[in-house]
VEXKE-12665 format. One line per field, with one value per residue (C-alpha): residue number from 0; residue in three letters; x, y, z. Coordinates in Angstrom, 1 decimal. Example, Ala and Ser with C-alpha at 12.3 -4.5 7.8 and 13.67 -1.06 7.14 Angstrom:
2
num = 0,1
residu = ALA,SER
c1 = 12.3,13.7
c2 = -4.5,-1.1
c3 = 7.8,7.1
end
This chain:
323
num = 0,1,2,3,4,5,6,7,8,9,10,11,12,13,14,15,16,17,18,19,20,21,22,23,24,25,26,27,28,29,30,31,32,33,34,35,36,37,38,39,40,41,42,43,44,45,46,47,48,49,50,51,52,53,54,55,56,57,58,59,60,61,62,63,64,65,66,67,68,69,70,71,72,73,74,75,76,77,78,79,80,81,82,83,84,85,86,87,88,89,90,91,92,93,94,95,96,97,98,99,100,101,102,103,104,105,106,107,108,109,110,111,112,113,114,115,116,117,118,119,120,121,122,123,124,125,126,127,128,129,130,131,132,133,134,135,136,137,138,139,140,141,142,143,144,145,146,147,148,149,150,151,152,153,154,155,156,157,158,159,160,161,162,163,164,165,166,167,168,169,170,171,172,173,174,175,176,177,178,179,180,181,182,183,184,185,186,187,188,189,190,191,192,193,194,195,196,197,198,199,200,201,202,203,204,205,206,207,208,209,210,211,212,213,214,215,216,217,218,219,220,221,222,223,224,225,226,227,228,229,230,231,232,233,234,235,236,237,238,239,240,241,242,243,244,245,246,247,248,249,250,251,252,253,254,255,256,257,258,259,260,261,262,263,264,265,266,267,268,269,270,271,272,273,274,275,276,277,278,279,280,281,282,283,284,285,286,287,288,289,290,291,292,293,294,295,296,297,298,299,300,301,302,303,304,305,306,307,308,309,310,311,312,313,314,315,316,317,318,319,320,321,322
residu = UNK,UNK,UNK,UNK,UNK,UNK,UNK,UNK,UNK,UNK,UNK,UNK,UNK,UNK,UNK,UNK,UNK,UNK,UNK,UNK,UNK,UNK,UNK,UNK,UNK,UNK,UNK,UNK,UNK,UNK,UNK,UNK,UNK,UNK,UNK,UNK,UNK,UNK,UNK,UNK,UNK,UNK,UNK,UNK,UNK,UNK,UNK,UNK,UNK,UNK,UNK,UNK,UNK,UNK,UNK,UNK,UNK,UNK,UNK,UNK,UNK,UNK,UNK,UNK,UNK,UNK,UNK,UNK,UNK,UNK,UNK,UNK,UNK,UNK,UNK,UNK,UNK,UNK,UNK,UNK,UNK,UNK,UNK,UNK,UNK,UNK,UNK,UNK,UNK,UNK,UNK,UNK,UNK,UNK,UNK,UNK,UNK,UNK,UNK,UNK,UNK,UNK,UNK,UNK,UNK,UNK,UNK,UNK,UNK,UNK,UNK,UNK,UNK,UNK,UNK,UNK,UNK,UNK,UNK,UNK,UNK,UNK,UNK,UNK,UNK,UNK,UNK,UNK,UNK,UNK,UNK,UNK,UNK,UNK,UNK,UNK,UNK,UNK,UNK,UNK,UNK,UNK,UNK,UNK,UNK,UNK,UNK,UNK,UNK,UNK,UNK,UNK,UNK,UNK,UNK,UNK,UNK,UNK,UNK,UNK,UNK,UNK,UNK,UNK,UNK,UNK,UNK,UNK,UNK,UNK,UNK,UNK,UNK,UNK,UNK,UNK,UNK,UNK,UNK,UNK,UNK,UNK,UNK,UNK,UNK,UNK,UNK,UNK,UNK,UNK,UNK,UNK,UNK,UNK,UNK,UNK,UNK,UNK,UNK,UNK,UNK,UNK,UNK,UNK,UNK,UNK,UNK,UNK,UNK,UNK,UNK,UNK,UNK,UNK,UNK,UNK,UNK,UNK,UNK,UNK,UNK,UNK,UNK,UNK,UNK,UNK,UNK,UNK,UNK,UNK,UNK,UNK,UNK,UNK,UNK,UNK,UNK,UNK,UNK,UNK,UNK,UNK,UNK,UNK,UNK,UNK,UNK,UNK,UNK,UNK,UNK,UNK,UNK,UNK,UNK,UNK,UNK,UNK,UNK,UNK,UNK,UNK,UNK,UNK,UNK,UNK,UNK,UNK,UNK,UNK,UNK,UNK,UNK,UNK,UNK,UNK,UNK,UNK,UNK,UNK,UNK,UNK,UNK,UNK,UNK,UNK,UNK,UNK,UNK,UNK,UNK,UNK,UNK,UNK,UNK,UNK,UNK,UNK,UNK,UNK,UNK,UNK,UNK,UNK,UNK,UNK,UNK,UNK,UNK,UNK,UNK,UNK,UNK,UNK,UNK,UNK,UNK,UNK,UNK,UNK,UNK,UNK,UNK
c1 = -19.9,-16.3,-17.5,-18.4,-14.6,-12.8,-14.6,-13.5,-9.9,-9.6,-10.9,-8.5,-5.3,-6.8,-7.1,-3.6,-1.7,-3.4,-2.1,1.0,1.2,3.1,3.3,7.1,8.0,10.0,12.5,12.2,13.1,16.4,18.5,19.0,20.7,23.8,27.1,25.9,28.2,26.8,23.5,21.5,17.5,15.6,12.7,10.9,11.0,8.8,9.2,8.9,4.7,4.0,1.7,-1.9,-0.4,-3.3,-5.8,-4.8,-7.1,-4.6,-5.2,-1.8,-4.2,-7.1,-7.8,-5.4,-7.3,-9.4,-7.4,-3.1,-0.7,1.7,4.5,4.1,7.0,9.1,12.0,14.8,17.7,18.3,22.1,22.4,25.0,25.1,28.8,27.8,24.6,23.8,21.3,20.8,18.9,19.3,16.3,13.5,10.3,7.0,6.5,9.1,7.2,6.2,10.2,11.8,10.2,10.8,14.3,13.8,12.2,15.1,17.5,15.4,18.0,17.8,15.9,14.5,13.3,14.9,18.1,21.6,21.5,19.8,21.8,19.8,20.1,18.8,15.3,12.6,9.4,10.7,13.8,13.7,10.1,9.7,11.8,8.8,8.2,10.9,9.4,7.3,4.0,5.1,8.0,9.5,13.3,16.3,19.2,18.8,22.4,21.4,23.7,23.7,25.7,26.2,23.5,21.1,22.0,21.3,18.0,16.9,18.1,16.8,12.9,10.3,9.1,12.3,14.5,12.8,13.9,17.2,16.2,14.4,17.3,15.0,17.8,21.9,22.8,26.2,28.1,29.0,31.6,31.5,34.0,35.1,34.2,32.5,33.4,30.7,33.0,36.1,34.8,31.9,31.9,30.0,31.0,28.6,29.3,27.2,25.2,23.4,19.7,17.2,18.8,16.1,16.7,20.2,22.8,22.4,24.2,24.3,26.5,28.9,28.5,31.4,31.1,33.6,33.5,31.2,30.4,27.5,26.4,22.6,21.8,18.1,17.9,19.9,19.4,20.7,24.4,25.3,25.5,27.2,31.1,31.4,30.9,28.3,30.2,33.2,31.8,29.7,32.8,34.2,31.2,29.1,25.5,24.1,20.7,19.9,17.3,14.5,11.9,11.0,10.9,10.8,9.9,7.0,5.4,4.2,1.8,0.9,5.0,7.3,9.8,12.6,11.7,12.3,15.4,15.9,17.2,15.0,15.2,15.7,18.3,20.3,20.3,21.9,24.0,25.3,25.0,28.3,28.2,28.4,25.5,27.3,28.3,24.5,23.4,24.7,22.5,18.9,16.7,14.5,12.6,9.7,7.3,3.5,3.0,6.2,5.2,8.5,5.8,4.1,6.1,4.0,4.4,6.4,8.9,10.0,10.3,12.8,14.8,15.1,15.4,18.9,20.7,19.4,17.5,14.5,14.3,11.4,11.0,13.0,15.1,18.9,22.6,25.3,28.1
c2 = 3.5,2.0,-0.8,2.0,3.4,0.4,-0.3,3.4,2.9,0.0,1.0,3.9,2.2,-0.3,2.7,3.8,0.4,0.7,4.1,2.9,-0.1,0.5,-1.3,-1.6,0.5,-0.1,2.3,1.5,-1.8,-0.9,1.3,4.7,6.7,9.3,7.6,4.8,6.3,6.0,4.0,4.2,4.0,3.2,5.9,4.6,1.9,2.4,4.1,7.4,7.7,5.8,3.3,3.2,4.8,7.5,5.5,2.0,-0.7,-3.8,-5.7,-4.6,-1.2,-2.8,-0.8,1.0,4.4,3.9,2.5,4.2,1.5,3.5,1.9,2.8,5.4,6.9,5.9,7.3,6.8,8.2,8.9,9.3,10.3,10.1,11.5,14.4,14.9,15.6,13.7,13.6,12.7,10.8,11.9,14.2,12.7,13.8,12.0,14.0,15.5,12.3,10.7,13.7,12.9,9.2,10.5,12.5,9.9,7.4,10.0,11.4,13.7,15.8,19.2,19.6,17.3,19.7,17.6,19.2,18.2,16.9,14.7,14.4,11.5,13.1,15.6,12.8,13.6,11.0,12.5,16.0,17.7,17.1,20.5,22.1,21.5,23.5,26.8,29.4,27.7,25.2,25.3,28.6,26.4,28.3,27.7,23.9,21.9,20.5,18.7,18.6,17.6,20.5,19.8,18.9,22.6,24.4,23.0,24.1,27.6,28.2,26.7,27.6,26.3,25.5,28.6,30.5,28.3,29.5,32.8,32.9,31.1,28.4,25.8,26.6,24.7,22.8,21.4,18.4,16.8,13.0,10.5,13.6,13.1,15.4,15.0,15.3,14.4,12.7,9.4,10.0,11.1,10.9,10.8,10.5,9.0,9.0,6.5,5.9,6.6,9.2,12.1,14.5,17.3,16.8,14.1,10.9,9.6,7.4,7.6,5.6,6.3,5.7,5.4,5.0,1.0,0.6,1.0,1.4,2.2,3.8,3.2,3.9,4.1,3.2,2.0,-1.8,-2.7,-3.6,0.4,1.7,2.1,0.5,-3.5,-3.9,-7.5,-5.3,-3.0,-4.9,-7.0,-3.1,-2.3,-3.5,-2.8,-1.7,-0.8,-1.7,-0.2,-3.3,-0.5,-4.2,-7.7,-8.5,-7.6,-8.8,-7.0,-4.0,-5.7,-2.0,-0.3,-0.2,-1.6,-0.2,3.6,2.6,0.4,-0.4,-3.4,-6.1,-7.8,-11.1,-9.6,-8.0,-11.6,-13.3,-10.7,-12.1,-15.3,-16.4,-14.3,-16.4,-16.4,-14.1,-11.3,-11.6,-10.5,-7.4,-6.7,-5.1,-4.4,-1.2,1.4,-0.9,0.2,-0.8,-3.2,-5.4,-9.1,-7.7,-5.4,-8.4,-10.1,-13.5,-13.8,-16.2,-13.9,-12.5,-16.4,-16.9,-13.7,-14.2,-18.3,-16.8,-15.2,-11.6,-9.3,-7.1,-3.3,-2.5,0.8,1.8,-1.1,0.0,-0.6,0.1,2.3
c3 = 44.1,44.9,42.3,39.9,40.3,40.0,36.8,35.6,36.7,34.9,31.7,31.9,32.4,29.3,27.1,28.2,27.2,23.7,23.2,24.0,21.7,19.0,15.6,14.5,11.3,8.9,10.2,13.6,12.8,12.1,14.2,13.0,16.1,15.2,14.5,12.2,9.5,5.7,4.2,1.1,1.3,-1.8,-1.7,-4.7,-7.4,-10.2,-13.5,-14.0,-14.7,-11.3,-10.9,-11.7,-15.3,-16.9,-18.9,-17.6,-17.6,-17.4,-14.4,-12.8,-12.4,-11.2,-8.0,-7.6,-8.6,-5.7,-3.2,-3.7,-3.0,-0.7,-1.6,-5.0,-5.4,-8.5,-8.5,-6.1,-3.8,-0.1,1.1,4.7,6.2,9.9,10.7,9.3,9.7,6.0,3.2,-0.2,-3.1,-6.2,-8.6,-7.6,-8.4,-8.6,-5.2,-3.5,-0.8,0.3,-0.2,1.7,4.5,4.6,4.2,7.6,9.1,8.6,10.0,13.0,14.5,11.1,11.4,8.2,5.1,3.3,1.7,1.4,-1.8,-5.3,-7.6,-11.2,-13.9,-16.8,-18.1,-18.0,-15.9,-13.4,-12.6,-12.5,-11.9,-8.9,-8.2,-8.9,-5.2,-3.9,-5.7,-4.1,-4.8,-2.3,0.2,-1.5,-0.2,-0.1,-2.8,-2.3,-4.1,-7.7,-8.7,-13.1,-15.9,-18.4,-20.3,-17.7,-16.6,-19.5,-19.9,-16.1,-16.7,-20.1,-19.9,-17.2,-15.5,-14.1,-14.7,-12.2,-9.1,-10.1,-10.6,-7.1,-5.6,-4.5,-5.7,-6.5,-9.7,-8.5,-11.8,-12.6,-15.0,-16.3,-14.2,-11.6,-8.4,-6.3,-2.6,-0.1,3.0,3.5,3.2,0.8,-3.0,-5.7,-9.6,-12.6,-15.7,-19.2,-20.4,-23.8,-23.1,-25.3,-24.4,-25.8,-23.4,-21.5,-21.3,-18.7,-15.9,-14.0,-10.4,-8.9,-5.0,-2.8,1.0,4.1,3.5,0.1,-3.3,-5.2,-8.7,-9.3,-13.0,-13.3,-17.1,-20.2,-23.3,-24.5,-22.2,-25.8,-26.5,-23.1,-23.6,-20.7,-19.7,-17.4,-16.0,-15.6,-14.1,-11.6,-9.9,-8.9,-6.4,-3.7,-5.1,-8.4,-8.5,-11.8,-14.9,-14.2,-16.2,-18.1,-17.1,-20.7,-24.6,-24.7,-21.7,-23.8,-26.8,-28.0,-28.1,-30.3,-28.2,-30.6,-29.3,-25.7,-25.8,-21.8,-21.0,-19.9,-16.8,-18.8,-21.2,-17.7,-16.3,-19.5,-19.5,-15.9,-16.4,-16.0,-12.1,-9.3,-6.9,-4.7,-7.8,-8.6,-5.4,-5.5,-8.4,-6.9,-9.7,-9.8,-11.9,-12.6,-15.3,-14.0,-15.8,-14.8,-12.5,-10.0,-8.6,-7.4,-5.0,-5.7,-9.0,-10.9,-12.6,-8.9,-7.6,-10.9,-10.0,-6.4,-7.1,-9.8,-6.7,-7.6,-5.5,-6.2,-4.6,-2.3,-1.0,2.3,1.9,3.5,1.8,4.0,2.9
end
């Protein structure tokens, strides 16, 4: 019988240490306790239609429709701010749900995924529709910050089914004007600026994001650097990061487009563009908004061995910038 017990006893306290064993997360890995000031997340990388793409049968789809890749995430940026307390996002997706609470999860002290505020690029499905989330359908949220550019505005307000979250006061349109900055504390603001891009339904921005120590520029889409007003070099040497329009690695990735219609910037074109960048300008450079089909997805391929091998760096989701 005491044989009988001993066995029991130890197969409990076996089944206890297993319980306990924890695999290390990606945010546990990195501290993320109160006081840690500012930090960026990326909460997605891929362009706006996700990844399998409806009706894709390209290898870069193969399985995917029956087995998600999790990491798979529109594309989006996380501000957390740990002296205040407060986060925001850059985009709402159509895999908000999922990036709100990655944004909770990397600041733990927060009491809500609910963010304190939504800055928007522009009215492609990527970047806007996932407001449809905060709406009474789903978490019926209460006068959420939304952050828009006139235009941007005037389209929520006017079309459903948009207008009724302002209606309902599920989100409070906050405006925006182009190279103002909108102060979110005393060592963090935010100021958008245009870019070229198909502006169909509002104007685009991109946002230069300045923290207690850093800079940073989120550029997600535009059209050819040839046709912004501004000089992307320039520009670059002023900040710390820029997460950079990657929607392509190159022309010729799309056989059956009329590349013409969807003038991004390729990956190739962005790096000629820098060529002249020292290996330590070119690292600020992290590449993102991947369309499906584009070989950065795959970190074995040969085009993400060239870009890393060129000094510039290629966004994976819940990577962290410091601020």
């Amino acid at each position: 019988m005491r044989f009988l017990y001993l066995i029991l006893l130890l197969l409990f306290f076996s089944c206890q240490e297993k319980k306990m064993t924890k695999v290390p997360t990606t945010f546990e890995s990195q501290p993320s306790a109160p006081g840690l000031g500012v930090s960026l997340i990326l909460l997605g990388t891929l362009q706006d239609a996700g990844a399998p793409q409806l009706n894709c049968t390209k290898k870069c789809c193969q399985g995917l429709f029956e087995q998600a890749d999790s990491v798979r995430k529109v594309s989006s940026l996380g501000l957390l701010d740990f002296n205040t307390q407060k986060k925001y996002l850059f985009d709402a997706t159509p895999d908000i749900s999922k990036q709100l609470y990655a944004l909770k999860k990397a600041m733990p002290t927060a009491s809500s995924s609910i963010v304190d505020g939504i800055f928007l690029t522009h009215a492609h499905i990527g970047h806007y529709t996932g407001l449809m989330y905060l709406g009474k359908e789903a978490v019926n949220s209460t006068e959420v910050s939304v952050f828009t550019m006139p235009k941007m505005s005037s389209f929520i307000s006017s079309n459903g089914p948009w207008s009724q979250l302002v209606t309902n006061r599920n989100i409070a349109l906050q405006p925006l004007v182009a190279n103002q900055a909108i102060s979110l504390s005393p060592s963090l603001q935010v100021t958008p600026f245009l870019v070229p891009h198909r502006d169909e339904y509002s104007e685009t921005v991109g946002y230069l994001i300045e923290g207690p120590h850093k800079k940073a520029l989120f550029i997600p889409d535009i059209d050819k650097w040839n046709r912004w007003e501004l000089n992307l070099a320039t520009e670059l040497k002023k900040v710390d990061y820029a997460f950079l329009d990657a929607t392509f690695y190159s022309a010729k990735e799309l056989g059956n487009r009329d590349m013409s219609q969807i003038p991004h910037p390729s990956v190739l074109e962005t790096i000629q563009t820098l060529k002249d960048f020292s290996m330590e300008e070119r690292a600020k450079v992290i590449f993102t908004h991947f369309n499906h089909t584009n070989p950065l997805l795959d970190n074995a391929s040969e085009a993400t061995k060239k870009v890393l091998a060129l000094g510039f760096k290629i966004g994976r989701i819940h990577d962290r910038f410091p601020l």
